[in-house]
C-alpha positions in Angstrom: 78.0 -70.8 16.8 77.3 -72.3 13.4 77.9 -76.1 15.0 75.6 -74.7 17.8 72.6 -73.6 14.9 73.2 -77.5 13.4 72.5 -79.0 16.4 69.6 -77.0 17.6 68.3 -77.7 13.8 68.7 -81.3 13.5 67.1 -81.2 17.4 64.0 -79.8 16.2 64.1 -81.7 12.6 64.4 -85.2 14.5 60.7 -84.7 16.7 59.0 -83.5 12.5 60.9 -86.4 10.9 59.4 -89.0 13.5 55.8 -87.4 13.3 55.7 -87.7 9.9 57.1 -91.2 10.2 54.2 -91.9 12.7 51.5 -90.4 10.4 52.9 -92.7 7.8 52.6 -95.2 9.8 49.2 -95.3 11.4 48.0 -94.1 7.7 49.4 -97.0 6.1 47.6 -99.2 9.3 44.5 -97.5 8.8 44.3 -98.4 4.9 45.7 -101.8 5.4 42.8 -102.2 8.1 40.4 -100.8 5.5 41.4 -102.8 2.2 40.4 -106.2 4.5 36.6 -104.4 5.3 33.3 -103.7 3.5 31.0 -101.4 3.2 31.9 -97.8 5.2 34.3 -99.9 7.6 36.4 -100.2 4.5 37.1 -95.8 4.2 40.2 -95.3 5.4 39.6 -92.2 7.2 38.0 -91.7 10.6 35.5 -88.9 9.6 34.7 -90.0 6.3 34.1 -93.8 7.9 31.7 -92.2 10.8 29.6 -89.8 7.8 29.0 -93.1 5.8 27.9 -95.1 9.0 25.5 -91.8 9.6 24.3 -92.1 6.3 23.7 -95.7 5.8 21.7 -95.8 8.7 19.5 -92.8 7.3 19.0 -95.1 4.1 18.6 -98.0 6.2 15.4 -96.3 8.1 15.1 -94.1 4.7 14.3 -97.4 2.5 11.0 -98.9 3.8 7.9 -99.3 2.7 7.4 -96.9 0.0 6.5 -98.9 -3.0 2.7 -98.8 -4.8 1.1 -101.4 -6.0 -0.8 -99.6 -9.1 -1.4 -103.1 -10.6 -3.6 -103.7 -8.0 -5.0 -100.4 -7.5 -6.0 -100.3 -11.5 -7.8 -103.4 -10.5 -9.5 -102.1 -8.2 -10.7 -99.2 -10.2 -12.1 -102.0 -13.0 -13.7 -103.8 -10.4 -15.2 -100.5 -9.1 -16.3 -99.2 -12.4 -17.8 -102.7 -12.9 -19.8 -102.5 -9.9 -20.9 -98.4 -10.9 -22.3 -100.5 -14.4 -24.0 -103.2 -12.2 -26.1 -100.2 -10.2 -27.0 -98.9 -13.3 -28.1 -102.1 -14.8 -29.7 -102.6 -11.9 -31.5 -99.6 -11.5 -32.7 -99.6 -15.0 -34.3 -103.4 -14.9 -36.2 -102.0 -11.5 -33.8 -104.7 -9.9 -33.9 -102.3 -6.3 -33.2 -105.5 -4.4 -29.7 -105.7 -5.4 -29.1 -102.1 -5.2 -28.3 -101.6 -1.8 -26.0 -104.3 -1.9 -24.0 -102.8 -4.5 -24.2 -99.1 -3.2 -22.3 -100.6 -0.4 -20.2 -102.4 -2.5 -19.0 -99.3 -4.3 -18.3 -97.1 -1.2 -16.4 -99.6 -0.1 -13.9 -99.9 -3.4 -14.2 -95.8 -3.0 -12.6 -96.2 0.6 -10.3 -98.4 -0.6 -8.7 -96.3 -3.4 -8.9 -93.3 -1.4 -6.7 -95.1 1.5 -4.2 -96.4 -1.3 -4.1 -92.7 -2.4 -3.1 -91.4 0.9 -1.0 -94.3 1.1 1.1 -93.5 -2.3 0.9 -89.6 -1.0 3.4 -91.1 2.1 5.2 -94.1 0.5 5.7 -91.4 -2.4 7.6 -89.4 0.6 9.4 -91.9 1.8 10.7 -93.3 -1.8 11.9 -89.9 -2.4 14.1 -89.9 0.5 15.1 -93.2 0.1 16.8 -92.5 -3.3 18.2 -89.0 -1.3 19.8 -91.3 1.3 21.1 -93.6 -1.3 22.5 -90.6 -3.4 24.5 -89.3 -0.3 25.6 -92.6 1.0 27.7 -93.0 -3.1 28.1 -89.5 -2.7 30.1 -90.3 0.5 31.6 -93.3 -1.4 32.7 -91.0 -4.4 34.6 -88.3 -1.8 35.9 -91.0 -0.4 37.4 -92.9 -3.9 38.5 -89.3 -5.0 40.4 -89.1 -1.4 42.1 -92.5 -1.9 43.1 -92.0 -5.4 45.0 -88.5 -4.5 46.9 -90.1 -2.5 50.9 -89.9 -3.5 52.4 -92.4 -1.0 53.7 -95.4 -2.5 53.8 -97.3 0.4 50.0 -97.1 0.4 49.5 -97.9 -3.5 48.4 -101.7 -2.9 45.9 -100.8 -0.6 44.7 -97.8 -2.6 44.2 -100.4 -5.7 41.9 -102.7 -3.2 40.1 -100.0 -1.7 39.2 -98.0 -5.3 37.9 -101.5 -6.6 35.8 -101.8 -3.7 34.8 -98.4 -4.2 33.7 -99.3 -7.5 31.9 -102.5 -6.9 30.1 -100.5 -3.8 28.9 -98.6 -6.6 27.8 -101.0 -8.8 26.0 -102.7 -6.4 23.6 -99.8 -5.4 22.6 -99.0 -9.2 19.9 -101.8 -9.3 18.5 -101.0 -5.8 18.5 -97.6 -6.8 16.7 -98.3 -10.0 13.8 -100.1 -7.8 13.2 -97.0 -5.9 12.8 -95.0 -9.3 10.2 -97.6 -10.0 8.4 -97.6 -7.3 8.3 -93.8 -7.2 7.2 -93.7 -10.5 4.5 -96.2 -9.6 2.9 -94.0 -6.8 2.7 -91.3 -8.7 0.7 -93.2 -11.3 -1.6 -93.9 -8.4 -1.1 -90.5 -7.5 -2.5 -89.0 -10.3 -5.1 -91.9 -11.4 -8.9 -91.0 -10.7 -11.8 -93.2 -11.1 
């Protein structure tokens, strides 16, 4: 009876001991196939990988067109207020012949600044969920790194050392572009809340 109990034991033992040999094996694949990538084709795991494609496309349609130009819209505002001193030079000499020209001249610089208002109103929007996109495509990159690192295998440790440096670089790299977007943010708002 006993032999019997060892037999139906190491029966059911043998089918765990090769699944766990197969996991092994197509995990170790799966980093080894991920260590040679960049980007989200270099996260090991499947769901992780797919939410990183998903999220670098949202940055991708995310990051355009959202900077200001509040260089040029300052400019604008001098050239306006230079034309407002012009009509009232103007107006005070009895110069009316020139008047009309620069009436027209200033409610077209008022169109202007208004449309580069409304502008930074929608490229304001659209910085700020660039630099949301951004944020969750590390924040998928940081899961992911934290993922790697627990892992206890030590078949796996080569690839884990490749894929955390990647991580890191990945990281690196997306600091200065994430500056840019905190620039240009900041620059709408200064034409945001600029009034002439």
């Amino acid at each position: 009876m006993q032999r019997k109990m060892s037999l139906v034991i190491s029966v059911l033992a043998v089918p765990a001991v090769l699944a766990a040999s197969i996991a092994l094996a197509d995990k170790l694949s799966d980093f080894a196939a991920a260590a040679a990538q960049k980007g989200c084709e270099a996260i090991p795991y499947h769901d992780k990988r797919e939410d990183c494609q998903d999220a670098q496309k949202a940055k991708n349609t995310a990051c355009r067109d959202f900077s200001c130009d509040s260089d040029a819209f300052k400019k604008t505002i001098e050239k306006l207020q230079t034309k407002r001193k012009n009509l009232d030079d103007a107006k005070q000499r009895n110069n009316l012949e020139v008047v009309p020209n620069l009436v027209a001249a200033i409610e077209d610089l008022e169109d202007d600044l208004k449309q580069e208002k409304a502008l930074a109103d929608e490229r304001l929007k659209r910085g700020s969920n660039c630099l949301s996109a951004r944020k969750e495509v590390q924040s998928i990159f940081a899961s992911a790194t934290s993922k790697v690192q627990g892992e206890s295998d030590p078949e796996l440790e080569a690839h884990k050392r490749t894929l955390v440096a990647h991580f890191k670089q990945v990281a690196g790299e997306h600091v200065v572009p994430m500056q840019e977007v905190n620039r240009a943010i900041q620059k709408c708002k200064d034409v945001q809340s600029t009034s002439w």
